[in-house]
PASEBA-1860 file (N, C-alpha, C; in nm, 3 decimals):
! residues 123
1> XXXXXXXX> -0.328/4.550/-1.187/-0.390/4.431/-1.136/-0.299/4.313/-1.166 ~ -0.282/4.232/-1.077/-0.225/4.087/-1.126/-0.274/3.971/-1.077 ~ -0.169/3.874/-1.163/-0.285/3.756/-1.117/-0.171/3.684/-1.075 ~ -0.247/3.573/-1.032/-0.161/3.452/-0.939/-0.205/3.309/-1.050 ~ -0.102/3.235/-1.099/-0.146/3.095/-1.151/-0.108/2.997/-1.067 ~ -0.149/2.956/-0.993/-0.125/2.803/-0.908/-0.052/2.646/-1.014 ~ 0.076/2.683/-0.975/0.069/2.523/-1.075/0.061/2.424/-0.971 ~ -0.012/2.299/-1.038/-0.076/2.185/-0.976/0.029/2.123/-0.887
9> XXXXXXXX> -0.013/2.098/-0.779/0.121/2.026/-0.731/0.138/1.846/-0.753 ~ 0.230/1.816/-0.675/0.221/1.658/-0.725/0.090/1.560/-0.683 ~ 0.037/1.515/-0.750/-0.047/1.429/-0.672/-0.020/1.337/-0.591 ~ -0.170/1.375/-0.497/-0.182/1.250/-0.404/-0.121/1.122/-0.427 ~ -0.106/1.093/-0.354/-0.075/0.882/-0.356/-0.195/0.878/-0.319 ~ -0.298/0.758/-0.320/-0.413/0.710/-0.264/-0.349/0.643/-0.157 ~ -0.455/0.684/-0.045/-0.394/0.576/0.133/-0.483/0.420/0.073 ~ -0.403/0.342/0.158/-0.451/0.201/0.129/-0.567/0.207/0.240
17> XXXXXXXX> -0.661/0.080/0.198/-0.764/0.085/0.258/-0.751/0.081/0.431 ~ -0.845/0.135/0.484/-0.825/0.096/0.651/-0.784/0.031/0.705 ~ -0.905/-0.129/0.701/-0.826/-0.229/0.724/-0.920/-0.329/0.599 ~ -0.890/-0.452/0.580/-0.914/-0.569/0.508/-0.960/-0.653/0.563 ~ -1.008/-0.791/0.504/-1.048/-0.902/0.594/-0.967/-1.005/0.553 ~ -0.926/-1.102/0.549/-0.922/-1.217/0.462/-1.060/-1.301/0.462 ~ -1.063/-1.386/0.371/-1.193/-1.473/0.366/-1.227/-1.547/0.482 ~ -1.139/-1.594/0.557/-1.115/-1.692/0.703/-1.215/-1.589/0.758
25> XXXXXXXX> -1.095/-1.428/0.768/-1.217/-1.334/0.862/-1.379/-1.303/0.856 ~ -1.348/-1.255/0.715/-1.540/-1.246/0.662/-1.619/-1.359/0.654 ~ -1.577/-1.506/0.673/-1.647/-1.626/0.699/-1.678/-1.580/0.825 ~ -1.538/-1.624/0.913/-1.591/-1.612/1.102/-1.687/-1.502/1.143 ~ -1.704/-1.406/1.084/-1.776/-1.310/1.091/-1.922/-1.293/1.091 ~ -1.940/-1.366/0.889/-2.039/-1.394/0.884/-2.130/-1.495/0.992 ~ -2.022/-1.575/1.059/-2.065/-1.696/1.142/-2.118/-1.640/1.259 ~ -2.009/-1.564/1.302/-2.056/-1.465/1.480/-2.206/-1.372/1.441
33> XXXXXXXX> -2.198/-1.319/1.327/-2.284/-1.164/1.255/-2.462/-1.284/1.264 ~ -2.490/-1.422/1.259/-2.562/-1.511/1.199/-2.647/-1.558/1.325 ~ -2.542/-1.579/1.374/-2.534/-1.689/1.593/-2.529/-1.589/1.677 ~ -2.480/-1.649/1.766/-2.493/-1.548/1.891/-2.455/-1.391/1.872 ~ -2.407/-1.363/1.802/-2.427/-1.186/1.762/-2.460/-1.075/1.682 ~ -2.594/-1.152/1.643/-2.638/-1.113/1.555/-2.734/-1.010/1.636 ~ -2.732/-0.886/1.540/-2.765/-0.742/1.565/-2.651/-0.685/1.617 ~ -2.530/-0.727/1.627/-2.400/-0.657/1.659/-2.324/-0.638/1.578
41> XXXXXXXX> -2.244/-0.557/1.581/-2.074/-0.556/1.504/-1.967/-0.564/1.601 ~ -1.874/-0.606/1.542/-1.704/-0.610/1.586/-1.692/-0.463/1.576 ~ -1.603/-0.458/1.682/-1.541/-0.289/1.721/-1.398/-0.351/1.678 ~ -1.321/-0.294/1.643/-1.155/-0.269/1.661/-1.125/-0.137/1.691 ~ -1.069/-0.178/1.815/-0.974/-0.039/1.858/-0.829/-0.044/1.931 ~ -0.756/-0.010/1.955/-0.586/0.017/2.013/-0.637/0.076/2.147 ~ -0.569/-0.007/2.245/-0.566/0.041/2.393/-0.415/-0.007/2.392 ~ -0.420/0.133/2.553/-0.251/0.117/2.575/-0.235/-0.002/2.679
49> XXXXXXXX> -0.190/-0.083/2.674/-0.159/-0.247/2.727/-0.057/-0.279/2.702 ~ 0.030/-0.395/2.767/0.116/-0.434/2.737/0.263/-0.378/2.752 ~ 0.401/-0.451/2.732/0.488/-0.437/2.772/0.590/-0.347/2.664 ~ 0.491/-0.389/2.534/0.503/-0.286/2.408/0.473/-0.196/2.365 ~ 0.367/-0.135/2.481/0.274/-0.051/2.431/0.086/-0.035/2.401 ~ 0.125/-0.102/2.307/-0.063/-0.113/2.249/-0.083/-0.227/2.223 ~ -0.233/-0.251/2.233/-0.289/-0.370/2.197/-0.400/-0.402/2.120 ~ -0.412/-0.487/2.034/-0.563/-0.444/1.973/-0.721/-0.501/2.061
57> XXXXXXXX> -0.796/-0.421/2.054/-0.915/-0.448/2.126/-1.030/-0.492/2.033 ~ -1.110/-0.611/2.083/-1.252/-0.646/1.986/-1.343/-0.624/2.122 ~ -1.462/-0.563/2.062/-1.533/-0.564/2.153/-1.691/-0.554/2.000 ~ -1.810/-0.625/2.120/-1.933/-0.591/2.028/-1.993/-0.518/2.082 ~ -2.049/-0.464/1.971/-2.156/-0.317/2.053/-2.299/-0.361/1.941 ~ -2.397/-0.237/2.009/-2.499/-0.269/1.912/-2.493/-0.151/1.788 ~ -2.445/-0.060/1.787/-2.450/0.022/1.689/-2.308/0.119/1.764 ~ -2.225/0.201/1.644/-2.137/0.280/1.590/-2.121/0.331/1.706
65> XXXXXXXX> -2.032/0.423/1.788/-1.976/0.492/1.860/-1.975/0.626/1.754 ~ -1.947/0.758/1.826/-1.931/0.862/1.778/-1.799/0.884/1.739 ~ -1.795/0.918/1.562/-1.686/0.873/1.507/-1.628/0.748/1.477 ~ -1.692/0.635/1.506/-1.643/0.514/1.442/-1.608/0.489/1.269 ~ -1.502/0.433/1.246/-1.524/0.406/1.088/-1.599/0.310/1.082 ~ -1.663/0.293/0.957/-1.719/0.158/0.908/-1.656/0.101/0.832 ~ -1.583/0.024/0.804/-1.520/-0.084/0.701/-1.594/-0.191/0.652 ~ -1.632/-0.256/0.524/-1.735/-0.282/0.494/-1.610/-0.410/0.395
73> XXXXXXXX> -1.585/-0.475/0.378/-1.485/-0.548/0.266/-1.588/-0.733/0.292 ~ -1.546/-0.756/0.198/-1.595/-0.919/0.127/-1.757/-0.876/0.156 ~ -1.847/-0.774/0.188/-1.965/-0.812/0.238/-1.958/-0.799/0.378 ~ -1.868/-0.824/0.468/-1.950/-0.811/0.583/-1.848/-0.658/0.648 ~ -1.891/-0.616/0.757/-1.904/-0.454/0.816/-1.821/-0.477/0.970 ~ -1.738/-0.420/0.984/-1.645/-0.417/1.111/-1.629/-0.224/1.123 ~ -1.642/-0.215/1.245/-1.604/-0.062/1.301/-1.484/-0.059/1.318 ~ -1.431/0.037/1.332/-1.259/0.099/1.424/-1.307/0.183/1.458
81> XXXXXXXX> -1.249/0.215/1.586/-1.225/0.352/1.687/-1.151/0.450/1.574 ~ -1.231/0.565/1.598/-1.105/0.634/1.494/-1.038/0.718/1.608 ~ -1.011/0.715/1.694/-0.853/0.704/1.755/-0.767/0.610/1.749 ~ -0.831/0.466/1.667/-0.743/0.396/1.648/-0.668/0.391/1.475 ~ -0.729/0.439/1.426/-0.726/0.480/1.249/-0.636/0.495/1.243 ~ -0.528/0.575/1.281/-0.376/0.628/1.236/-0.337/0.494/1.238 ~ -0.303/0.404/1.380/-0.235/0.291/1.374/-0.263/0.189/1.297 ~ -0.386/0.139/1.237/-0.439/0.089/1.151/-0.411/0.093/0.987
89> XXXXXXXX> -0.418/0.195/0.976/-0.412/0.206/0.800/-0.356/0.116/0.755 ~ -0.421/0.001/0.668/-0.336/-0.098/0.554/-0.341/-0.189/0.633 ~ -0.406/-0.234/0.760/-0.365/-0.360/0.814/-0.493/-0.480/0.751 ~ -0.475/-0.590/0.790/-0.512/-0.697/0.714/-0.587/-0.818/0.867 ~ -0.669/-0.833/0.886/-0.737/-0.904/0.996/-0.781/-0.997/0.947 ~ -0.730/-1.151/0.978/-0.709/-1.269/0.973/-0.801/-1.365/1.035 ~ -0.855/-1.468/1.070/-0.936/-1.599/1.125/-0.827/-1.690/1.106 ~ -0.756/-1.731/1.223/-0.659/-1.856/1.227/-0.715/-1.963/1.328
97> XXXXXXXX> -0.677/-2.017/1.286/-0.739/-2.214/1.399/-0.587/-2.272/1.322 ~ -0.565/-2.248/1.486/-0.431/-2.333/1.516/-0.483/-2.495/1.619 ~ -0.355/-2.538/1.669/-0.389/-2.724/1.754/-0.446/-2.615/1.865 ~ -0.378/-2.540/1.952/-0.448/-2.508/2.078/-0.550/-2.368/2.063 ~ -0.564/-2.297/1.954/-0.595/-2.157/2.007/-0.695/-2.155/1.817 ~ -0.751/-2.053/1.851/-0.854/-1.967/1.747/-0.828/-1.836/1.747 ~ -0.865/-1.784/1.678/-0.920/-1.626/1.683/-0.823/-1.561/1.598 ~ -0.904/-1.406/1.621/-0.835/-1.304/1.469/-0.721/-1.275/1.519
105> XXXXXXXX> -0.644/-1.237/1.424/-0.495/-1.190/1.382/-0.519/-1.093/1.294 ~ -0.405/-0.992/1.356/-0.379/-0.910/1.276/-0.257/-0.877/1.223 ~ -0.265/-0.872/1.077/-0.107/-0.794/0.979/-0.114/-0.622/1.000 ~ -0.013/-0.617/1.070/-0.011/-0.445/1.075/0.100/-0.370/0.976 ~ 0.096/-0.288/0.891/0.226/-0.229/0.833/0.321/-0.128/0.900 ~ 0.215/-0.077/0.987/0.272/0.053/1.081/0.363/-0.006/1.189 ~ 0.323/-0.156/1.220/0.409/-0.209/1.368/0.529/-0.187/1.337 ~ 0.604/-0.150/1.468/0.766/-0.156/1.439/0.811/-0.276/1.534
113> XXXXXXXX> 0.689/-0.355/1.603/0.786/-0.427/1.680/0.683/-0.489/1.786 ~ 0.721/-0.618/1.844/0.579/-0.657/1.929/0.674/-0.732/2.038 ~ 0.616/-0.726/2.129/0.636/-0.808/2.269/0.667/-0.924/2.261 ~ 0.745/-0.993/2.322/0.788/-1.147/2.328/0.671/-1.255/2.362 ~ 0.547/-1.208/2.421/0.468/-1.316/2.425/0.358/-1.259/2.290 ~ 0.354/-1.203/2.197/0.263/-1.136/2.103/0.154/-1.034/2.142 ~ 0.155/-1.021/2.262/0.003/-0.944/2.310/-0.015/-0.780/2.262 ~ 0.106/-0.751/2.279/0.116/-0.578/2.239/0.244/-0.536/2.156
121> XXX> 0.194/-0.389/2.101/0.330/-0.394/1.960/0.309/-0.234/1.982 ~ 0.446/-0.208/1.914/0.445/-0.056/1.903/0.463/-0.015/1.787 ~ 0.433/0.114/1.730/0.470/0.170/1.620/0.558/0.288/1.577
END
């Protein structure tokens, strides 16, 4: 009879979180989640668009899609497509108010590269 000993292999690294908010985001959020969209969530998902490739998508729904993640950070709750999950991992979603324009931004780690007017990026 013999035996087999398994030695341990190296451990995991831990993956960084999905995605993040900054406070700007989980404010605006809380603000949209309060007013006009309340009983909704923010979707994030990657559609193919653009001259780069992909683009990120917000859309509100009233409840989860099949397979959605939930991301839950400062308190408030945002979905992703998890077909969009791979491209995502570790990114960081922003609330900017600039002189002409508003709205979220996103820090991606996976981007390798984005379009000359910002709309779409590839990885």
């Amino acid at each position: 009879m013999s035996t087999t000993t398994m030695s341990p292999g190296r451990p995991r690294r831990a993956l960084p979180p999905l995605m993040q908010l900054t406070d700007a985001a989980a404010e605006r959020l809380r603000a949209l989640y309060a007013g006009g969209e309340a009983g909704r969530l923010l979707r994030v998902s990657v559609k193919t668009k653009g001259c780069s490739g992909l683009s990120y998508d917000l859309s509100w729904v009233a409840a989860p899609q099949k397979g959605d993640e939930q991301v839950t950070d400062k308190g408030v709750t945002v979905l992703v497509d998890s077909k969009a999950s791979l491209f995502l991992i570790g990114t960081v979603m922003d609330y900017e108010i600039k002189a002409m324009s508003a709205g979220f931004t996103f820090t991606n780690p996976n981007e390798k590269g984005r379009c000359g007017c910002g709309e779409s990026f590839h990885v």
